[in-house]
C-alpha positions as CSV (number, residue, x, y, z in Angstrom):
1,X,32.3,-35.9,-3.4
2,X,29.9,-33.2,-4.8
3,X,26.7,-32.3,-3.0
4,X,23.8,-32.9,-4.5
5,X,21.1,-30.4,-5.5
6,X,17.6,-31.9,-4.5
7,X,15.6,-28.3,-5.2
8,X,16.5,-28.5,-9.0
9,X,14.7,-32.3,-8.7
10,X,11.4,-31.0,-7.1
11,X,9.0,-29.7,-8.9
12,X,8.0,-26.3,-9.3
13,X,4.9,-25.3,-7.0
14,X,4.2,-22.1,-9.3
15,X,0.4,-22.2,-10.5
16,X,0.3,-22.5,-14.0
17,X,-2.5,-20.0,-15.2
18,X,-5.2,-21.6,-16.6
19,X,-8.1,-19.9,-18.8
20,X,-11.6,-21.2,-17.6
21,X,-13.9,-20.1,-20.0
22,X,-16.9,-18.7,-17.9
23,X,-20.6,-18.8,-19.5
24,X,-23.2,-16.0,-19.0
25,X,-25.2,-19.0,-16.8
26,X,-22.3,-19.3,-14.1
27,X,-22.1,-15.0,-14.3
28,X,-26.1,-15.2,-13.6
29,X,-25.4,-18.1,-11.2
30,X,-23.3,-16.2,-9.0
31,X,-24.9,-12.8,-8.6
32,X,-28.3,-15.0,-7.9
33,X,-26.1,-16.7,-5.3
34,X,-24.7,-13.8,-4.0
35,X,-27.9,-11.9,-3.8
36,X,-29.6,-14.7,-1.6
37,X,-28.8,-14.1,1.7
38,X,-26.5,-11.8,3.5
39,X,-24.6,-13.2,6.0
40,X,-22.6,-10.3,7.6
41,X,-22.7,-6.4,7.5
42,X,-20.1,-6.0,4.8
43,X,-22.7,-8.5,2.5
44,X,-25.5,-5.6,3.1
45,X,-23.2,-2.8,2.2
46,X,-21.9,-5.1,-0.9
47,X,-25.2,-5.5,-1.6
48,X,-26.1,-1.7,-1.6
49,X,-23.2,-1.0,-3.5
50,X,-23.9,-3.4,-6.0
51,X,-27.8,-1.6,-6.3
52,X,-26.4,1.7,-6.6
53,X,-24.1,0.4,-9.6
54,X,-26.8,-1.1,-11.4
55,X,-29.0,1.9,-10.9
56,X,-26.3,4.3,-12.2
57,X,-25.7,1.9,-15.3
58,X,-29.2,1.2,-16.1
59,X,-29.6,5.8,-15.8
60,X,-26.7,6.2,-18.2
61,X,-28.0,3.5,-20.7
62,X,-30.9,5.6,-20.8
63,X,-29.0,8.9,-21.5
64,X,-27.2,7.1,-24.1
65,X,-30.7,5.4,-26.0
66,X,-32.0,8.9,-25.4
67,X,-29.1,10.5,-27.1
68,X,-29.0,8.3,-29.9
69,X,-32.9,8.5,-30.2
70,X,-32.6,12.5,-31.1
């Protein structure tokens, strides 16, 4: 009598990647949701990370306008 193999029966618990398709409106969304309310320390230093980053991309957009402008 042969044993029987029930793992090749069950089925495979891997997540199949799925694409979701995200709109500018859930991007806008979140960051408006994220910028509500902090809730611990590490969502205040987030936060000031996050205003830093926007100031430094909003400076070198400038630079490169100005750049192009010349």
């Amino acid at each position: 009598m042969g044993r029987k193999n029930y793992l090749r029966d069950m089925k495979s618990c891997r997540r199949e990647e799925q694409k979701h398709n995200v709109g500018w409106r859930e991007y806008v969304q979140a960051v408006l949701g994220f910028l509500r309310k902090p809730k611990t320390r590490f969502d205040l230093l987030d936060r000031g990370r996050f205003l830093i980053l926007l100031a430094l991309v909003i400076i070198l957009l400038q630079k490169v306008v100005e750049y192009f402008s010349n």
